[in-house]
C-alpha positions as CSV (number, residue, x, y, z in Angstrom):
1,X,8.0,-3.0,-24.6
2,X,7.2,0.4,-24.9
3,X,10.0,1.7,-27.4
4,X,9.7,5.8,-28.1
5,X,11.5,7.8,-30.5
6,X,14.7,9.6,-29.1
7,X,17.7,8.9,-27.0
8,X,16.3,7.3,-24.6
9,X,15.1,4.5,-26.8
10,X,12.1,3.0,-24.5
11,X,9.8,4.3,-21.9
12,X,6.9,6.6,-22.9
13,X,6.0,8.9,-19.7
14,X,2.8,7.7,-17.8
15,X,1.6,11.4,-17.7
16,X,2.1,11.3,-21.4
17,X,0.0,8.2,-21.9
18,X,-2.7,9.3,-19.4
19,X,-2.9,12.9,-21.8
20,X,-3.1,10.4,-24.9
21,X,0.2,12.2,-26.0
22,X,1.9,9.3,-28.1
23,X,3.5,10.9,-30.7
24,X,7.2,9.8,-29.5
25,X,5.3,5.9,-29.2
26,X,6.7,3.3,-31.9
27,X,3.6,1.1,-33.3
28,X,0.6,3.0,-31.0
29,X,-1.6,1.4,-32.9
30,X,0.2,-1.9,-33.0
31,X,-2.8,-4.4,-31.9
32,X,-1.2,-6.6,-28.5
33,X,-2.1,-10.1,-28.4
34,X,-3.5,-10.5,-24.7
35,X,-5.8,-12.6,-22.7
36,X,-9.4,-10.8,-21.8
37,X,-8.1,-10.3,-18.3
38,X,-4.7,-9.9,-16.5
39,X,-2.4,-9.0,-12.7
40,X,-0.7,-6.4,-13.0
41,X,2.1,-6.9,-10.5
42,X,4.2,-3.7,-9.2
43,X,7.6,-4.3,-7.3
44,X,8.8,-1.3,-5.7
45,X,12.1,-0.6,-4.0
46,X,10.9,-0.4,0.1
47,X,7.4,-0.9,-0.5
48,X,5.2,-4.2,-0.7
49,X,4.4,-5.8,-3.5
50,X,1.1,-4.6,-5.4
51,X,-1.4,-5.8,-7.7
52,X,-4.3,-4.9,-9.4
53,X,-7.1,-7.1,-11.7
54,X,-7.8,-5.5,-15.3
55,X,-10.3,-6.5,-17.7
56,X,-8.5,-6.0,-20.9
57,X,-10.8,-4.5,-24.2
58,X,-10.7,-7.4,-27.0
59,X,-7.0,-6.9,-29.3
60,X,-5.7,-3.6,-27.4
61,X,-3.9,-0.8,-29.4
62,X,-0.2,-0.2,-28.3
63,X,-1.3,3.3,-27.0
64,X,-4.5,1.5,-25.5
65,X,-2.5,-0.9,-23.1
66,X,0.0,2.1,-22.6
67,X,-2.6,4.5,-20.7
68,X,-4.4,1.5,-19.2
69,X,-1.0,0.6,-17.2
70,X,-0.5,4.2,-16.5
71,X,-3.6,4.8,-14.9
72,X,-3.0,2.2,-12.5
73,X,0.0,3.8,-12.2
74,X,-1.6,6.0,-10.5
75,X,-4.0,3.9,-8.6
76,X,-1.0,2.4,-7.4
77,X,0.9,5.5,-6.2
78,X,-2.3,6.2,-4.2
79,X,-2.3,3.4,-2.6
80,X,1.3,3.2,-1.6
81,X,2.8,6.7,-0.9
82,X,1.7,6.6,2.8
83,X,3.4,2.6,3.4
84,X,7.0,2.5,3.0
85,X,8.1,-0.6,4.4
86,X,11.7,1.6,5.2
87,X,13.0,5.0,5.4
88,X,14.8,5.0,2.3
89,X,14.0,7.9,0.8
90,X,15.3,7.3,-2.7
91,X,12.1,5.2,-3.6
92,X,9.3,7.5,-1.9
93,X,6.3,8.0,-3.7
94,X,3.8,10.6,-3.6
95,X,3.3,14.7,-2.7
96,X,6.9,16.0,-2.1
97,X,8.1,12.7,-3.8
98,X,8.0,10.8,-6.8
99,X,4.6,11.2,-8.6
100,X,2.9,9.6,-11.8
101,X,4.7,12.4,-13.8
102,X,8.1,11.0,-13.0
103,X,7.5,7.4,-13.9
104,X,8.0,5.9,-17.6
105,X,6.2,2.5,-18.2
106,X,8.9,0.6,-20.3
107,X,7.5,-2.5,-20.6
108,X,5.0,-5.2,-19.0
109,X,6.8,-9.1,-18.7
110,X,4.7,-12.2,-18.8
111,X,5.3,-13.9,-15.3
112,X,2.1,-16.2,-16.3
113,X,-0.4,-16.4,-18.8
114,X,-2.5,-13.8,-16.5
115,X,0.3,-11.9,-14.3
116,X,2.5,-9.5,-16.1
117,X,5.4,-7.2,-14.2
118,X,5.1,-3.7,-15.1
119,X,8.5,-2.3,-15.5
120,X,8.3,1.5,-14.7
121,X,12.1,3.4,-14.9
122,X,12.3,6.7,-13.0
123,X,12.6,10.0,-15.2
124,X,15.9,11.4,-15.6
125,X,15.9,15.1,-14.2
126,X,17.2,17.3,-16.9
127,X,18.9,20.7,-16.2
C-alpha cells in the first residue's frame, strides 16, 4: 500500500511519483521485499485487461516501486485510450479524458508470486 500523509490516507498521485515528489509518501525509503521480476496486471472499467513484464532493481525503495508502477501507468494509458470495449464514458482514458495526472496508485495485491494488481483510485476534483 501506498499510505500518504493527509486526509485521504493512501494513494500518492502517479504524476507525483513520476516528478519524484514524495514528500506526502509514508516509509519512501521503506525497502519492498519482491521477486527480480513481476505482471503488473491493470483492470479497467470498459476496457480489456492489461499487463505489462518488469524487471524489478534488487530490494526496491517504497518511492522506487511507486514511480516504476506509475510510469507504466502511463504506458498503459497509451495503450488503451483509443480501445474502449463500451461507450461508457465515466472510465475513458486519455486527451479530453482521464490522464496519468488523475490517477493515484494505492496499492499493488499479490494475485501470485509474479502477478500483482495495481490498484489505481481516480483523483477527486476539488473546487
Amino acid at each position: 500500500m501506498f499510505y500518504v500523509r493527509g486526509p485521504q490516507g493512501c494513494g500518492i498521485n502517479c504524476s507525483d511519483a513520476l516528478d519524484e515528489q514524495f514528500a506526502e509518501l509514508q516509509g519512501p525509503n521503506d525497502v519492498i521485499q519482491c521477486p527480480p521480476a513481476v505482471v503488473l496486471r491493470v483492470l479497467w472499467p470498459d476496457h480489456e485487461p492489461w499487463s505489462a513484464s518488469v524487471h524489478l532493481n534488487p530490494s526496491p525503495t517504497r518511492a522506487q516501486l511507486a514511480k516504476l508502477v506509475s510510469f507504466h501507468a502511463q504506458t498503459f494509458v497509451a495503450e488503451t485510450w483509443a480501445k474502449p470495449v463500451t461507450t461508457d464514458t465515466r472510465w475513458k482514458l486519455g486527451p479530453g479524458a482521464l490522464t496519468v495526472p488523475d490517477l493515484e496508485l494505492v496499492g499493488l495485491q499479490p494475485v501470485t508470486s509474479q502477478d500483482w494488481q495495481v490498484h489505481f483510485r481516480v483523483q477527486q476534483v476539488t473546487g
